[in-house]
C-alpha positions as CSV (number, residue, x, y, z in Angstrom):
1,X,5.6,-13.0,-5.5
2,X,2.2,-11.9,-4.3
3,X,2.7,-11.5,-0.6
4,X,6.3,-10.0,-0.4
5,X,5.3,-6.6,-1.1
6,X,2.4,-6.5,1.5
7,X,3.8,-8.9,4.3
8,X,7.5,-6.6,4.2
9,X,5.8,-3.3,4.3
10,X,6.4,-2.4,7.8
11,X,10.6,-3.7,7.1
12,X,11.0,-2.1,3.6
13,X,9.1,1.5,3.9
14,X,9.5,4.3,6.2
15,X,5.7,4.9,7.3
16,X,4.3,7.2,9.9
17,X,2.2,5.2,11.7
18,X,-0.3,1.4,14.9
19,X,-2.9,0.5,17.4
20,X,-3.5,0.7,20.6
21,X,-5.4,-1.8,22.3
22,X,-8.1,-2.8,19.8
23,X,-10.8,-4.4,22.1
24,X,-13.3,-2.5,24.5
25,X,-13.9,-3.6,27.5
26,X,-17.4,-3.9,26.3
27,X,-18.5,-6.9,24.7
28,X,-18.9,-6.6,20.8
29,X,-21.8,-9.3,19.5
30,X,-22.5,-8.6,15.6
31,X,-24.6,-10.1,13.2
32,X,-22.9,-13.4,12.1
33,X,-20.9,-13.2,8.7
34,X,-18.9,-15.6,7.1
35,X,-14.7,-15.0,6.3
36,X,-16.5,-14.8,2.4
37,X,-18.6,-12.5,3.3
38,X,-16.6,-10.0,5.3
39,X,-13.8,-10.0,2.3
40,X,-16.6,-8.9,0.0
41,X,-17.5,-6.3,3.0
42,X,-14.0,-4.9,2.9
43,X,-13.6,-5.0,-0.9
44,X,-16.6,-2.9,-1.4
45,X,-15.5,-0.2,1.3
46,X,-16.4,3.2,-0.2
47,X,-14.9,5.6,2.9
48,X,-13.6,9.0,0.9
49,X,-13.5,11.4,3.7
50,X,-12.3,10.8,7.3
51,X,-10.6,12.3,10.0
52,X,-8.1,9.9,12.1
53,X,-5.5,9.2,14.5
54,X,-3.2,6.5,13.8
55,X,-1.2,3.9,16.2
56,X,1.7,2.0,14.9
57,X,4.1,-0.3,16.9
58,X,6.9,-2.7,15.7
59,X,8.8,-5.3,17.5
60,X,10.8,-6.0,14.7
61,X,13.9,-7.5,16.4
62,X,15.9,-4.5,15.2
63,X,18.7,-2.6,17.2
64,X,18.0,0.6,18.5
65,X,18.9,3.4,16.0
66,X,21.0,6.4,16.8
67,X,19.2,10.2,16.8
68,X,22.7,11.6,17.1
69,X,26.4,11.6,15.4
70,X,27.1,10.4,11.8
71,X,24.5,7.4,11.8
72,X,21.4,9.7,12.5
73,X,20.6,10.6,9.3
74,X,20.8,7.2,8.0
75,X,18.6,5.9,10.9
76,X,16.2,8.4,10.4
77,X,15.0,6.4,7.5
78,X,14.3,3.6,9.2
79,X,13.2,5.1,13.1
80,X,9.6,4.4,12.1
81,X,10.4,0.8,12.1
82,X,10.8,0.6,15.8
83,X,9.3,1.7,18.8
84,X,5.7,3.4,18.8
85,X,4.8,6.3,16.7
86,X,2.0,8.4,16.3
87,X,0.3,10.2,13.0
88,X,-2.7,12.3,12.4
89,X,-4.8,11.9,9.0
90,X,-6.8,13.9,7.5
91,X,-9.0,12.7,3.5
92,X,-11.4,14.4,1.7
93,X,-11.3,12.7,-1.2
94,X,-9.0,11.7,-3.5
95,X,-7.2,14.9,-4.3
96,X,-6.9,16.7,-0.5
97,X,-5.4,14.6,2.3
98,X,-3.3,16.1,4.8
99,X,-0.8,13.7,7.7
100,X,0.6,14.8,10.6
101,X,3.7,12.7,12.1
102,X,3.9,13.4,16.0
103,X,7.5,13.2,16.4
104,X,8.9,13.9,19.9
105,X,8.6,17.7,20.4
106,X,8.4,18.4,16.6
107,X,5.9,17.4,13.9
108,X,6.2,16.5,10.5
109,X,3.2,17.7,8.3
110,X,2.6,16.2,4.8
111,X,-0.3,18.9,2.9
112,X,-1.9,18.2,-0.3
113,X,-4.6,19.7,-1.9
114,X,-5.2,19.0,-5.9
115,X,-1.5,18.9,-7.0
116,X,0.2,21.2,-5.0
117,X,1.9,19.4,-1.5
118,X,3.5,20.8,0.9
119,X,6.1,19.1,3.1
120,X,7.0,21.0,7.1
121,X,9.3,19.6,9.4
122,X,9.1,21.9,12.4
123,X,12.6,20.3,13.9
124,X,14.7,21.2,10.6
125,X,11.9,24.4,10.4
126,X,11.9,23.3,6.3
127,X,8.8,23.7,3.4
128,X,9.4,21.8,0.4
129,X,6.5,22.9,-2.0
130,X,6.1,20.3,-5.2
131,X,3.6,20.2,-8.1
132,X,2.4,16.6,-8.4
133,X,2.1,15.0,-11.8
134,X,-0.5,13.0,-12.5
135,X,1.0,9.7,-11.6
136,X,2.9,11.0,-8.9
137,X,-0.4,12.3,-7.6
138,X,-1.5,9.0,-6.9
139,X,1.1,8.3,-4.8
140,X,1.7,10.9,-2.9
141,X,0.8,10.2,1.1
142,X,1.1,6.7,0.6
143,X,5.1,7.2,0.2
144,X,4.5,9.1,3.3
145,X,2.5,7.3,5.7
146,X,0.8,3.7,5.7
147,X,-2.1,3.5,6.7
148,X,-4.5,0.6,8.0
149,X,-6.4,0.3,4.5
150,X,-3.6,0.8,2.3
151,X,-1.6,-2.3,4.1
152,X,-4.8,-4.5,4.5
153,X,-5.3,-3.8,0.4
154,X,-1.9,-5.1,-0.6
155,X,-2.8,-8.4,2.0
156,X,-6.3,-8.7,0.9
157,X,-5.5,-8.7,-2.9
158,X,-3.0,-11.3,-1.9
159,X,-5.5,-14.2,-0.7
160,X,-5.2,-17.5,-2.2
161,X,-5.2,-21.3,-1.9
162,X,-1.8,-20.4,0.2
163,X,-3.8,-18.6,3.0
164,X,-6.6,-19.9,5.3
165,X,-9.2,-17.2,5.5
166,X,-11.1,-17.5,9.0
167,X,-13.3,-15.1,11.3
168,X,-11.9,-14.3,14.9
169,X,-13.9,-12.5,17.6
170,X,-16.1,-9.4,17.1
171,X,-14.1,-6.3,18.7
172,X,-14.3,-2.6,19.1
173,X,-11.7,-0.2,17.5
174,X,-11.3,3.9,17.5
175,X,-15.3,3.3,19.1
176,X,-16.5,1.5,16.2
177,X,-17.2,-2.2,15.9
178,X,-15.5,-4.5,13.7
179,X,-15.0,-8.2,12.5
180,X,-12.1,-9.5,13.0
181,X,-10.4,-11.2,9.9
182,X,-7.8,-13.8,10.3
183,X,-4.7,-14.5,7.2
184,X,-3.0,-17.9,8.6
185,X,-0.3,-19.0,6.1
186,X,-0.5,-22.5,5.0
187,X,3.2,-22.7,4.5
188,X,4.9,-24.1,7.0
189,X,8.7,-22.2,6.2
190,X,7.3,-18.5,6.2
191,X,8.4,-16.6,9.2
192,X,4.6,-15.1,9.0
193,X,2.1,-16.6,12.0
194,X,-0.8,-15.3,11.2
195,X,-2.7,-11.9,10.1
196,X,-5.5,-10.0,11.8
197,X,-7.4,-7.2,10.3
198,X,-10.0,-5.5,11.9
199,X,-12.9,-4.9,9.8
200,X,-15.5,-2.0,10.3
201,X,-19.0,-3.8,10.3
202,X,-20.7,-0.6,8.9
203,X,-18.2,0.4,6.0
204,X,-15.7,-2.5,5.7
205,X,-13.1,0.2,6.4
206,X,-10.1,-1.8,7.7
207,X,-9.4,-0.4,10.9
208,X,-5.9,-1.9,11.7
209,X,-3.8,-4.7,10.8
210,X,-1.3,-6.8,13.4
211,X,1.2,-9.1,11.6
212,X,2.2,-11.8,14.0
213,X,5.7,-13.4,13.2
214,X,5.7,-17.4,13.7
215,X,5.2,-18.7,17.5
216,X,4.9,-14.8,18.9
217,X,1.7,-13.6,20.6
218,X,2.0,-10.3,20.4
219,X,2.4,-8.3,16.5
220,X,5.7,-8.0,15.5
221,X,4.0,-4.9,13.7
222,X,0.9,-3.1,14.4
223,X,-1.3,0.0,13.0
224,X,-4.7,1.2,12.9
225,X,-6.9,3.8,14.4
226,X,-7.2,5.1,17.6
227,X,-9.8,7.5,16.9
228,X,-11.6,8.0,13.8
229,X,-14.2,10.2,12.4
230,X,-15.8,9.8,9.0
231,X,-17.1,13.5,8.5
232,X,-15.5,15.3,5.8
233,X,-12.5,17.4,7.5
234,X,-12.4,21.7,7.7
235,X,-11.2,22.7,4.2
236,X,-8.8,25.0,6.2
237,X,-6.8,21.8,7.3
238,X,-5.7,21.6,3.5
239,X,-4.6,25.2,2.7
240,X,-0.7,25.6,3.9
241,X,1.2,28.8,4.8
242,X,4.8,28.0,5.9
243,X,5.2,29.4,9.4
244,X,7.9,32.8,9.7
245,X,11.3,31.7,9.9
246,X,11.1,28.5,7.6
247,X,13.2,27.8,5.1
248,X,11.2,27.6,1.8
249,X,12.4,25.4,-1.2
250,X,10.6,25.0,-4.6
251,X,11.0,21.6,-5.7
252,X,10.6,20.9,-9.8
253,X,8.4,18.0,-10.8
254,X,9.9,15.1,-12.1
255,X,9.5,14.3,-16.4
256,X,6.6,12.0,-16.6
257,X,7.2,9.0,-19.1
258,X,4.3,6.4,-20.6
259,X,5.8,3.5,-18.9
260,X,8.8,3.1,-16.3
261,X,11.9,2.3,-17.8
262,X,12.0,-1.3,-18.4
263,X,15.6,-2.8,-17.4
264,X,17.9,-3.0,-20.2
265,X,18.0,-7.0,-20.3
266,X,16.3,-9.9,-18.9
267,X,19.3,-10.9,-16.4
268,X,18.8,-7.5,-14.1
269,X,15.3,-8.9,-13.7
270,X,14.3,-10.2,-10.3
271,X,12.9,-13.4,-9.7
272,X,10.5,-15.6,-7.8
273,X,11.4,-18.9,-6.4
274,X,8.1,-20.5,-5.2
275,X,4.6,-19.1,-4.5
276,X,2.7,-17.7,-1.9
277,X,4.1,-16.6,1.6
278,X,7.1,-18.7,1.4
279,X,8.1,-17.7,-1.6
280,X,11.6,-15.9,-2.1
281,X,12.7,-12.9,-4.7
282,X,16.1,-12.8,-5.9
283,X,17.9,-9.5,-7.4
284,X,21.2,-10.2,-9.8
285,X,23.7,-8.5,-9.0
286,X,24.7,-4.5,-9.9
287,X,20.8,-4.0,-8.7
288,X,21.4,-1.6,-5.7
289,X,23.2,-3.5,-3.0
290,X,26.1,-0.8,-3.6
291,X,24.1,1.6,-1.6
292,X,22.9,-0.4,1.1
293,X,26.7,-1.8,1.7
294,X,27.7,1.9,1.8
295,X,25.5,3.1,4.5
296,X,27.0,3.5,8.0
297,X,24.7,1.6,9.2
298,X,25.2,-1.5,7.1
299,X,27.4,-3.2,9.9
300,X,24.8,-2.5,12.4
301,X,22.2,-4.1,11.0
302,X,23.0,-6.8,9.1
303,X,25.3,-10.2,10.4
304,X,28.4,-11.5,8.9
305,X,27.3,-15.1,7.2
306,X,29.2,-17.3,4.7
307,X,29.3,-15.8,1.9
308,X,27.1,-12.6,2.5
309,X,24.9,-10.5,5.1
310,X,21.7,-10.8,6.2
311,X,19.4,-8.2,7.6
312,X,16.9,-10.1,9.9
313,X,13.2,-9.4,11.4
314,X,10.9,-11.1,12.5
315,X,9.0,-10.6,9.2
316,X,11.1,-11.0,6.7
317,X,15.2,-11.8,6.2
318,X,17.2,-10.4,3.4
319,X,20.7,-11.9,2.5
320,X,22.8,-10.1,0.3
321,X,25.6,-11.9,-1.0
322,X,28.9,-11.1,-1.4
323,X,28.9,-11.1,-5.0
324,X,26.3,-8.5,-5.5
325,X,22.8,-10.7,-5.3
326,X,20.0,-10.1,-3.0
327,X,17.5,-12.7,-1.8
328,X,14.8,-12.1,0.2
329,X,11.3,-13.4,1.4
330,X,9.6,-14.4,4.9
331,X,11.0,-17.3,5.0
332,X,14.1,-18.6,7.6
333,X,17.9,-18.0,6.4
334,X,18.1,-21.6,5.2
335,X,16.2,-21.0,2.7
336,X,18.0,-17.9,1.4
337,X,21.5,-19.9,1.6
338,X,19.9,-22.7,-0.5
339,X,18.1,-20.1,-3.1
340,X,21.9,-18.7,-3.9
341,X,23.9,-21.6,-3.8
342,X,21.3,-23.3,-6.2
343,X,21.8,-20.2,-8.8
């Protein structure tokens, strides 16, 4: 399923960062494009050096997560899901980039420059120094912070006949102007309202991105730029000493392989039930759901069904069954229910 991945980001990773207000007060009037025309604009966006600060917000529906006791450290995985949270970014091309997560009085520094990262937590006063490999260079602040372009790519590469592309109004965001790109599902089931992404009229540089959940008018999640420069950064900002006093650990690069290990038969594949936003994936079972059960926070998040659990958003439900099987998608429990009793 195309749109799972993209449409469940905010749920399913832990990401650092979305906007504030978008719109100026002042009035934003820009040449007239069509929606055809601003995808092209955002598909040939060329931005590799910036400087940024970036907004996120989620009104997921979830429960507040403890910061104390023996949930915290399983919450902390998932504390960027709710509430507001602020990260600084730093790119100069593809090989330095450097994020700062704003915690409350503590910070959270990601550094990379070529293949050497550093990871600071001021709180836990930790450096964790790693050698990238070549594909896990790739990778490497995207596992740690999403960011406005990286979410609008995954939705972007997604359009199809199953979406209705259309052009909202002209608006103002981090000081620079921007179309306004609407996603609206044509499904009727998915839990998924509509898209916005704000498009940079100079650069196509998406800006930020507010997923609306079904019937809500404000973004069940939210993140983009609140300031934004597109100089090339200080080199200095990518060069890392760990502060006196903080506890340094080397961490060995993980065996690179040609391919990712394939599963050993066609029945621990996943699947996909339908197409487009209202499509569903299923996991057989002995696929993971043994950790998830485990953690101490399983009970908190997730309701007692026939049959199962389900974690629920706004976004996107999950149901895992009691037998072992996951389904998910952004589509309303139903739906789930009748995937698994159908299989």
């Amino acid at each position: 399923m195309k749109w799972m991945p993209a449409v469940a980001v905010p749920v399913l990773i832990a990401s650092a960062a979305v906007a504030v207000p978008l719109s100026a007060n002042a009035a934003v009037n820009l040449p007239t494009k069509t929606p055809a025309q601003v995808l092209a604009l955002a598909a040939g966006e060329k931005v590799t050096a910036l400087s940024g600060t970036i907004s996120q917000t989620s009104s997921l529906g979830l429960p507040q997560l403890p910061t104390t006791g023996a949930d915290a450290s399983a919450g902390s995985a998932l504390e960027l899901l709710t509430g507001s949270h602020t990260a600084r970014v730093f790119v100069d091309g593809s090989t330095k980039q450097r994020v700062q997560v704003l915690d409350s009085m503590a910070e959270r520094d990601l550094v990379r420059s070529g293949s050497d990262v550093w990871l600071y937590d001021s709180k836990k006063k930790t450096a964790v120094h790693s050698t990238l490999t070549t594909r896990a260079a790739t990778s490497a602040t995207r596992d740690y912070v999403a960011t406005p372009d990286q979410l609008a790519a995954k939705l972007l590469s997604s359009v199809d006949s199953s979406t209705a592309v259309s052009l909202g109004s002209d608006l103002r965001v981090a000081g620079r102007t921007a179309y306004d790109l609407v996603l609206t599902p044509k499904a009727a089931d998915t839990l998924v309202g509509s898209v916005s992404i704000a498009v940079d009229s100079e650069t196509g540089l998406p800006l930020s991105v507010d997923v609306f959940a079904r019937s809500q008018k404000t973004p069940a999640f939210s993140v983009g730029f609140s300031k934004l420069d597109l100089s090339a950064p200080a080199a200095s900002l990518f060069a890392f000493t760990p502060p006196a006093g903080a506890k340094v650990t080397e961490k060995a690069p993980k065996a690179e392989t040609a391919r990712p290990t394939a599963p050993a038969n066609d029945a621990a594949k996943p699947t996909v039930t339908g197409s487009g936003w209202d499509s569903i994936v299923a996991l057989p079972a002995g696929t993971g759901t043994a950790t998830a059960t485990s953690s101490p926070l399983f009970g908190k998040l997730t309701t007692a069904l026939a049959g199962g659990h389900l974690f629920h958003t706004s976004l996107v439900n999950v149901l895992m069954t009691d037998d072992g099987r996951v389904f998910a998608g952004s589509v309303p429990v139903a739906k789930l229910q009748a995937a698994a009793a159908a299989k």
